[in-house]
N, C-alpha and C positions, 0 to 999 in steps of 0.2 A: 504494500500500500504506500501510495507518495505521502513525503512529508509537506505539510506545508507548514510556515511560517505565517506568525500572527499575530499581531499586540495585544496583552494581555486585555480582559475585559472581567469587571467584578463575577459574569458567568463562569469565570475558571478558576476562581479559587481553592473549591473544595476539591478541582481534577491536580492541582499544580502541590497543594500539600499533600491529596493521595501518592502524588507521582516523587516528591522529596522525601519524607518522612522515612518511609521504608527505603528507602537510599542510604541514607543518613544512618538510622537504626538497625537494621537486619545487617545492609551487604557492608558496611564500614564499621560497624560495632559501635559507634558514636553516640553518646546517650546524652540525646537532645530530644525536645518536643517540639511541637510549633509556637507554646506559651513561650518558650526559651528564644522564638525566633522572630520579633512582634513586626516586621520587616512583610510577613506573608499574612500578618492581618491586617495590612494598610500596602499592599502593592501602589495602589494607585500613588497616593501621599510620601510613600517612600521611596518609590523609583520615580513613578512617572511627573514628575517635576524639572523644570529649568530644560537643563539637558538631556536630562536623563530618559529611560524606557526599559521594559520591561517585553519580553516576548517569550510566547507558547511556542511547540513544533507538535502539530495536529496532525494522526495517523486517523484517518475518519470522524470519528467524534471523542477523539482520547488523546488526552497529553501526554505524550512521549518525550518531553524536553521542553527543558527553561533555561532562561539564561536575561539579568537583569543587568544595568547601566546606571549604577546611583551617583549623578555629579556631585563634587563635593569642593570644589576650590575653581579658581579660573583656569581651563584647560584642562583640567583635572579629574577625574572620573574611577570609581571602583569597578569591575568587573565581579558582578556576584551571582549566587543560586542557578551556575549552571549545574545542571544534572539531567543526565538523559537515559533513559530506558534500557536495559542494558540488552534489549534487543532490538535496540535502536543505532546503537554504536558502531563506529565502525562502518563497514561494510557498504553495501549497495546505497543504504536510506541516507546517509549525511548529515544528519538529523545536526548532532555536532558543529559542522563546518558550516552547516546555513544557518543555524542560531549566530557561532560566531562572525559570520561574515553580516548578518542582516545589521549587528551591533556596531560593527566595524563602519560601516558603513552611512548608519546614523550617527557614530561618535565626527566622522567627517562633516557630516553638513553639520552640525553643530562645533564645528573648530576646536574638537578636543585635542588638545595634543599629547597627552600620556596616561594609559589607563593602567592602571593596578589593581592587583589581584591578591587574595588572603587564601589559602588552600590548607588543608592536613595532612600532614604525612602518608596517611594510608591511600589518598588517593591518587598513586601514583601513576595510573592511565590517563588520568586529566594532566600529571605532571607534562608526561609525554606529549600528550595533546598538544598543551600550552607551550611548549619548546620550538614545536615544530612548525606550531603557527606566528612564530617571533618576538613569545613573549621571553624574557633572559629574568633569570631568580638574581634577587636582589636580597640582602641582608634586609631585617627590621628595623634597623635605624636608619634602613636609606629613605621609607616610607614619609612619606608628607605628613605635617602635624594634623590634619584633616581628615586623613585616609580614613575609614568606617572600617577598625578592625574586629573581627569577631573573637572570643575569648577560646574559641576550637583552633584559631588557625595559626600556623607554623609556620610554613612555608609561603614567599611571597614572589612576583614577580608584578615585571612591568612590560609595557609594551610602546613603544613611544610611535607616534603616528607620523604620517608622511608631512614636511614642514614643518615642525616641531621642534621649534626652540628653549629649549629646556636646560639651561646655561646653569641652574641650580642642581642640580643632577648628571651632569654630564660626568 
């Protein structure tokens, strides 16, 4: 079944933390709930603001993948709650590559120049992921004072975008 991409709408709430939660909990061991994550009770208010957005990947009438864009400084922007179906991954659907690229693509017309990302050790397929697609790991201290860190994540990277003057980080 094709993927489509989709901006999130208050009708996907309840499909986008069915589709996290057991991510999160079952296949990562990670002992979190959604009360723990107040981000997915206010999508709209938390992502889709300023710069920012929020996007579904729709296999019929089912969310197969997330993937949100919380701006948080000028140019500046987090890269959060991607998680994709892990029979969505990979392979023929790209479910992955067109969340990240729909993002990428909105972070341009919006003149973002550097997005950053907060991840956990265990999720080292997304590590891969995020390499491959030009994100480069960055220590915690290199992160902006702004950055929206989660108290799960460890591991971080960035990704600096095309024109991108970013003379504080270079």
């Amino acid at each position: 079944m094709p993927v489509i991409i989709t901006p999130f709408t208050p009708a996907h709430r309840q499909g986008v933390i069915d589709l996290i939660l057991p991510i999160q909990q079952q296949e990562f061991g990670i002992e979190i709930t959604a009360a723990d994550q107040p981000d997915l009770g206010d999508i709209p208010g938390f992502y889709q603001q300023q710069s920012g957005g929020f996007w579904v990947a729709m296999a019929g009438d089912r969310i197969v993948g997330t993937i949100g864009l919380k701006a948080f400084d000028n140019g500046q922007a987090a890269l959060r709650k991607m998680f994709v179906a892990e029979a969505y991954r990979g392979g023929a659907s790209g479910a992955a590559r067109q969340l990240l690229e729909t993002l990428l693509a909105h972070a341009d017309r919006y003149a973002i120049e550097t997005i950053w990302l907060g991840t956990t050790a265990q999720f080292v397929g997304a590590h891969r992921f995020y390499e491959k697609h030009g994100f480069e790991l960055v220590e915690a201290e290199a992160l902006p004072d702004h950055f929206p860190r989660m108290a799960v994540d460890t591991r971080f990277y960035r990704r600096r975008l095309a024109g991108s003057q970013d003379p504080v980080h270079q």
